[in-house]
N, C-alpha and C positions, 0 to 999 in steps of 0.2 A: 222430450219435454219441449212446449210449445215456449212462445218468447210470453202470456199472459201465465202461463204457471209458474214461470221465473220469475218474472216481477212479484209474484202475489207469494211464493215463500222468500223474496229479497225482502221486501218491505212490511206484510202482512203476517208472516208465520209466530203465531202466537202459540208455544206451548202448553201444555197442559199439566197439571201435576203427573207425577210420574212418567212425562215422555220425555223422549229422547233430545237433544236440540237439533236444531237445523239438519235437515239430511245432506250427508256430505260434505258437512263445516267442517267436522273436527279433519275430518281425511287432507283437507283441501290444504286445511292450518300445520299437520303434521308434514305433511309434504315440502310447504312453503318453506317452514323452517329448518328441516332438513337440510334442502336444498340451498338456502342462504349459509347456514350453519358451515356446512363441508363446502360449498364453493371456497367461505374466506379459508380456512383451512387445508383446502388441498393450494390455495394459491399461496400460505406462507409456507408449506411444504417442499414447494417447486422451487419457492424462493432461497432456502436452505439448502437445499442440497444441489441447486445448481451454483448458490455462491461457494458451498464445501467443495464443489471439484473447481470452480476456476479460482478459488484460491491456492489452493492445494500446486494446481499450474502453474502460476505465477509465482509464490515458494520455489517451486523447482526448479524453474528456471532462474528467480535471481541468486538462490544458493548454489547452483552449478555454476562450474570451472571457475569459482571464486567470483562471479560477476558480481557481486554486491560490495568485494572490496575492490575491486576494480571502481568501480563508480566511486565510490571514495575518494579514489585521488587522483579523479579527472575532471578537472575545471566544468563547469555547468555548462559551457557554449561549447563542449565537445561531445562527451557522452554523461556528464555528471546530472542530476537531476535533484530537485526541494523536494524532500521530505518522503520516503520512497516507503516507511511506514506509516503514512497516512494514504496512500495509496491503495495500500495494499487490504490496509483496514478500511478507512474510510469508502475509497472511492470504489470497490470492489464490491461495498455493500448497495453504495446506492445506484449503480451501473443496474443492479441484478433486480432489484426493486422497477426502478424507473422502467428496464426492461419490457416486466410484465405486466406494472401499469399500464405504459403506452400502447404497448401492444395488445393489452384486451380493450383498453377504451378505442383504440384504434378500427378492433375486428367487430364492437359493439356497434362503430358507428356505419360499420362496411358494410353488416347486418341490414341496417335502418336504410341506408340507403338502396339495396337490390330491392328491398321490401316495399318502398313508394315511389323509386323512380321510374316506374311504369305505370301506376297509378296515377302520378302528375302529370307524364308523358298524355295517358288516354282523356283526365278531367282538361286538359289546359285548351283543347281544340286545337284549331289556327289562325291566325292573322298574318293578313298582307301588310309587306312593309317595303315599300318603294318598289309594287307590283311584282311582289317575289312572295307567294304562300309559304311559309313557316306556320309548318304541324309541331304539337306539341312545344309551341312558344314559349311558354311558363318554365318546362326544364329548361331551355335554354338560356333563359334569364338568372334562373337559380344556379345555374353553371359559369357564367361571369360577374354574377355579383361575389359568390365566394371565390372565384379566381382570382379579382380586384379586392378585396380584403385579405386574402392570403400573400398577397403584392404589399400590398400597404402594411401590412403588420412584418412582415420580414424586414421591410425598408428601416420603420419606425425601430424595431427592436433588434438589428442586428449586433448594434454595439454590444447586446448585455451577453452577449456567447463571451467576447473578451472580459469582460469585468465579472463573471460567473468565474472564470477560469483566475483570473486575478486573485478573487475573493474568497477559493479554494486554497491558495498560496500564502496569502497573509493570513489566515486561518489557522493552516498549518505551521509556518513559522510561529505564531503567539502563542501556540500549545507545546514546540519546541522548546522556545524559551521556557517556561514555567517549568516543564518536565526537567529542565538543569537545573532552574532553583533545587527542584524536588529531590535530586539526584547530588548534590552539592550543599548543603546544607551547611553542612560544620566551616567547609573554607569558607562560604561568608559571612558565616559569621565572625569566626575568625578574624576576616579581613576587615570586618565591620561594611560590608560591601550593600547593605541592603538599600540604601540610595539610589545607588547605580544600577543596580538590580531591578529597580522602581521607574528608574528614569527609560532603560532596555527597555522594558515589560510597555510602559507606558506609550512609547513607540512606535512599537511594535500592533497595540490595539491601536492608535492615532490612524495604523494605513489602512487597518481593520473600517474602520469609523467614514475614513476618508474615499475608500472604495464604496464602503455600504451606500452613503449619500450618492454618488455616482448610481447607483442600481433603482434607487429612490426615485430618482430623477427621469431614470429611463424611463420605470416601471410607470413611472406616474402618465410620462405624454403613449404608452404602448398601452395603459388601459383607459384613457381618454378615447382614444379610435374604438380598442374590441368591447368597451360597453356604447359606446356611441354606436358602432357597428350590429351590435344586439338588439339594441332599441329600433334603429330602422329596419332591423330584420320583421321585426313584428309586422310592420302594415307598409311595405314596400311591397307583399305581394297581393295586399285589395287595390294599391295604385295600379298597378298593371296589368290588373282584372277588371279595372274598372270599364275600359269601354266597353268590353263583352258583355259587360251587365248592364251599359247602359243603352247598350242595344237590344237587348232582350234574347243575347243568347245562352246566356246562365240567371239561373233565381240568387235570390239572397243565400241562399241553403249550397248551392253549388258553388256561390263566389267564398262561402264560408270556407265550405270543403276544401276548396282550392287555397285557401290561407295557411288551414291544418297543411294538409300535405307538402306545401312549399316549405315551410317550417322544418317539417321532418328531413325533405331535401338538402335543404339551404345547410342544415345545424350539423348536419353528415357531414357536407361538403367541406363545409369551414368550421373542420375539426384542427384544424392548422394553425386556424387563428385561437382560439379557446385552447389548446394544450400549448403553445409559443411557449409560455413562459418557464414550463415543466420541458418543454424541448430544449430551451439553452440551457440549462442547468445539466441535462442530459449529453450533450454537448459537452459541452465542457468537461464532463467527467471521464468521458468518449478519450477527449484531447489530451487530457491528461495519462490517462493509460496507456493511451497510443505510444504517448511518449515514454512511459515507463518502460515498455515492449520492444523500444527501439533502444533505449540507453542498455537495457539489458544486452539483445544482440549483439550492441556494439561492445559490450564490457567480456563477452564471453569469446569475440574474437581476439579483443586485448590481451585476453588469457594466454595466446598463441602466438606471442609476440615476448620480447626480452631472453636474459637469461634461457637456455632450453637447464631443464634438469632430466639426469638420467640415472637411473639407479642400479647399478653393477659392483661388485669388485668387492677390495675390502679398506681402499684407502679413499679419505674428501679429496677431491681433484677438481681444481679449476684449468679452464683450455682457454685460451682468448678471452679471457671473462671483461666486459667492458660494462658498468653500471651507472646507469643515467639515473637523475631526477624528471618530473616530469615537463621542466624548461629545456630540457636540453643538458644543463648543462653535467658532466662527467666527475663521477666517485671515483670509478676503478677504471683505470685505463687499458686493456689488453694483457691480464693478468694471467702466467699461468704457476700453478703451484699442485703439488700434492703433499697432504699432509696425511700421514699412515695411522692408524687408531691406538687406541694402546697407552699412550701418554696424552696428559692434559695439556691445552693450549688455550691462554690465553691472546686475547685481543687486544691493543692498547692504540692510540692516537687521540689528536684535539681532538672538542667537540663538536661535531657538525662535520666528523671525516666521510660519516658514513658505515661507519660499525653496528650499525642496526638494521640499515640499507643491506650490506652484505648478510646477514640473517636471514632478512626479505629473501632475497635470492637465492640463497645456500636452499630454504624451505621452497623455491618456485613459487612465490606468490608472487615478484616484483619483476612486473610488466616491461620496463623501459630499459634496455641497454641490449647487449649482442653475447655470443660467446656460447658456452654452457659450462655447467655445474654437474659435476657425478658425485652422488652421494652412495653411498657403500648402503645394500642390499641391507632387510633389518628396519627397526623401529627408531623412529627420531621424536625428539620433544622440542618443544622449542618455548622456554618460559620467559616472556617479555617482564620490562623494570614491572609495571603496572599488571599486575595478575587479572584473569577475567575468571568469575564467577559466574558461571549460571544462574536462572530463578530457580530455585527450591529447596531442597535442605540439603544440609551442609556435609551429609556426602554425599550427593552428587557433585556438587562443588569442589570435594577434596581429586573424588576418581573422575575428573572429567579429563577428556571426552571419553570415557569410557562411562558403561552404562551400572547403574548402580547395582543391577543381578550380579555382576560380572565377578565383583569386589566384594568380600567379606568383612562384617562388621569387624571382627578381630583385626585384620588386617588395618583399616581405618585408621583406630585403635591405636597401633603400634605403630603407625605412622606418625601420627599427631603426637604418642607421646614423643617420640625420635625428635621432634624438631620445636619443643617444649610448648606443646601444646594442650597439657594433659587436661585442663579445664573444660575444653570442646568434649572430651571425648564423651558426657552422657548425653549430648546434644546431635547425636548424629543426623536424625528424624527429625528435629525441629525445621521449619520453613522460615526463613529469613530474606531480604536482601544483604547478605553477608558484605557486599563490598562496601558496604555504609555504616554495618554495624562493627567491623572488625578496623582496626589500623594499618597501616600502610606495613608496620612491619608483621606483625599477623598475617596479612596478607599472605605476604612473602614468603613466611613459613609454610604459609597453606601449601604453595606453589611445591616449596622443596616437599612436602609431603607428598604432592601430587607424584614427583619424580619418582621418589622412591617407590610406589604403588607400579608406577606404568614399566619399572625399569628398562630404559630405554637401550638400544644400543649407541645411540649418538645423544647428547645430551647438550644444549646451547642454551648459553643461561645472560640474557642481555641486563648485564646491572640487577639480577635477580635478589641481591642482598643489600642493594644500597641506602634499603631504609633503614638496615639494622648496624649499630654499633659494630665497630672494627672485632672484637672478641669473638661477639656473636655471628660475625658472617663467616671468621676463619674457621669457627665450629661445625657452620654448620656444611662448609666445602671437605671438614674433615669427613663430616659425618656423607657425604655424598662419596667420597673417595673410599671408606670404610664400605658400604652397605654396598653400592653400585662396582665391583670391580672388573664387572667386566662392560662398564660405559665409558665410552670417550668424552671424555666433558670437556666443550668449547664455551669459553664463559669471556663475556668484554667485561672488565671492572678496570676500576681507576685504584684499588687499594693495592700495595707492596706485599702487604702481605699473603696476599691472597695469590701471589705468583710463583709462591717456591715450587722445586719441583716440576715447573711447568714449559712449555715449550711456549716462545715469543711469538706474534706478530704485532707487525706495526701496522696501521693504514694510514699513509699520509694523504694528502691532495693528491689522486689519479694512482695511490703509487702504493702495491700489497707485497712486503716483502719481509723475508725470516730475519728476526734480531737475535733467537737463540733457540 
């Protein structure tokens, strides 16, 4: 088809009753949209399932060797890090996004460029410039004008990579906060605390606010230059075609040409300067992972440090056990003891001896101090004052960490009714956040129900009953010492009663030793 047959069925093709339209429209139309259709589509494909594997990665490594609690209770200017589930969520989604944006508009414009930088190269000629012929003059203009605006826009907008990063951080903190309203509810009101609650919250948005203007400010003198920059893009290159044309070495048609294609060059080139602002954001979320990447590392080597735990024999044995906080300063001083299974032992001392630190360590999660712990081969539990609940129904919550296949409705059941629960029991299936909708002594019970499900062979119960009346908590160590007899139960309580029958320890300041 000649270029006069084009035009005359582009412009001229008038159909007839009964024909067909345009030859080759519909083909042309089904394709385009095809094509546009599955591009977006295979692009948020890639985009999912390359953020399902490096999420998936990042899980794995902050849930391995405990590093997630490790970060917990390491100050932030060491390995501690804000906010590690917005990270993980947030910054993980828009890393994998920004990604493949940058990188096809990137590979879009690397296209454009191979495609007329030889075109410009062949239209631009040469010109003498201080008795020195420069061929292909025009690219070379087009290559330091965007070199000098990719200068200038980094200069203008560097600050906004930090206050991008900033504005990640207070972000996250003011969606913290609220999640604790959300998560707390009853104590404040309780407290009547919603003032204060108001005053935090308010804050909290104030650095929000206070950084955003900062960005404002940037953003405003960084697109001051790149539309300033745009604009002279347009007819800086008739200025510098102009003598060739006024020499009569290109037509109007040629200096045009030379416009188009500097254009296409020029807008390649300073792709740097027009994505800047999608780059510090990029950046920044870069920074922030980097760091999560590194806190992690450093929490998985802390893992490897403290206490050693080892599992042999059939008696708890401490050897040099020496148990730091993370100042320094010392719980358990060079403790050794063995305590044989079989008989119950409690734990007693002040407040702040360190009776739940020693737990920490008994279970090998606590990082800071020297020594080791041999815990007797076999299943251990260990149920803190404060029980923790999983999301979803309420047995999974009873049998955790055990998996809900695992554990039979009956059993549930018979658990819940055991520690006077019997209300739950047609509720097994329902989805809850259980730790909000049950009581502090509910809770508790949950926990002791938990026990009896996993029947442990070591069984450490830190203040496990201390929300429940004196009756109810000797009930329910009856009902643990009935049902479990063949668990060692190590329990810290502060109640007399709850000590008959049981073997002593004391922990004073630095000092773990047998009272009976």
């Amino acid at each position: 088809m000649d270029s006069h047959t084009a035009i005359k069925l582009l412009f001229l093709y008038l159909p007839t009753p009964g024909s067909l339209p345009m030859p080759g429209l519909v083909e042309i139309l089904v394709v385009y949209v095809l094509i546009a259709v599955y591009a977006f589509y295979l692009n948020q494909m890639l985009q999912i399932k390359w953020r399902q594997w490096i999420t998936r990665h990042f899980l794995e490594n902050w849930l391995s060797d405990r590093a997630f609690y490790n970060i917990s209770l390491s100050p932030s200017a060491t390995i501690g890090i804000d906010n590690p589930d917005q990270r993980i969520s947030e910054d993980l989604r828009d890393f994998t996004t920004n990604s493949l944006s940058l990188s096809l508009d990137f590979i879009s414009n690397l296209v454009t460029l191979f495609s007329f930088v030889f075109i410009l190269y062949a239209i631009s000629g040469s010109i003498k410039l201080f008795g020195i012929t420069i061929p292909g003059y025009m690219l070379w203009v087009a290559l330091l004008y965007s070199l000098v605006g990719t200068l200038l826009t980094h200069l203008i907008g560097r600050q906004l990579i930090k206050l991008s990063f900033a504005q990640q951080k207070v972000e996250a903190d003011f969606r913290y906060n609220l999640i604790r309203v959300r998560e707390n509810p009853e104590a404040i009101a309780l407290y009547n605390g919603e003032d204060d609650e108001m005053i935090s919250l308010t804050e909290r948005f104030t650095a929000i606010r206070g950084n955003w203007w900062k960005i404002m400010r940037r953003t405003k003198a960084l697109n001051f230059f790149t539309v300033s920059f745009g604009q002279i893009a347009g007819f800086f290159p008739l200025i510098v075609a102009l003598p060739r044309y006024f020499s009569g070495a290109i037509k109007l048609g040629g200096l045009t040409q030379i416009q188009n294609v500097f254009g296409q060059v020029q807008g390649a080139l300073s792709w740097f300067v027009g994505a800047y602002p999608n780059l510090v954001t990029y950046r920044a979320t870069v920074s922030r992972l980097y760091g999560f990447q590194e806190a992690v590392a450093a929490a998985r080597v802390a893992s490897l440090s403290g206490p050693q735990l080892n599992q042999s024999g059939e008696s708890l044995t401490f050897k040099n056990l020496t148990i730091s906080l993370p100042d320094g300063r010392k719980l358990v001083d060079n403790a050794s003891l063995t305590l044989p299974p079989g008989q119950p032992i409690v734990l007693t001392g002040p407040s702040g001896a360190g009776k739940s630190t020693l737990f920490r360590a008994i279970a090998g999660i606590w990082p800071f101090g020297s020594g080791s712990v041999t815990r007797p081969t076999g299943s251990a539990l260990f149920l803190p004052q404060r029980p923790y609940f999983p999301l979803g129904s309420l047995k999974r919550a009873v049998v955790y960490p055990a998996l809900e296949s695992e554990v039979s409705d009956e059993a549930v059941i018979a658990a819940l009714t055991a520690v006077d629960l019997p209300t739950l029991t047609s509720r097994l299936n329902d989805i809850e956040t259980w730790s909000q909708i049950l009581s502090g002594g509910e809770q508790q019970r949950l926990a002791i129900a938990r026990a009896l499900i996993c029947k442990p062979n070591w069984l450490f119960l830190d203040e496990s009953t201390s929300a429940l009346d004196s009756p109810s908590a000797a009930r329910l160590h009856r009902l643990l010492a009935k049902e479990l007899p063949n668990t060692t139960i190590v329990a810290i309580t502060h109640r007399e009663l709850d000590m008959a029958s049981s073997r002593r320890l004391s922990l004073t300041p630095t000092a773990l030793s047998n009272v009976s």
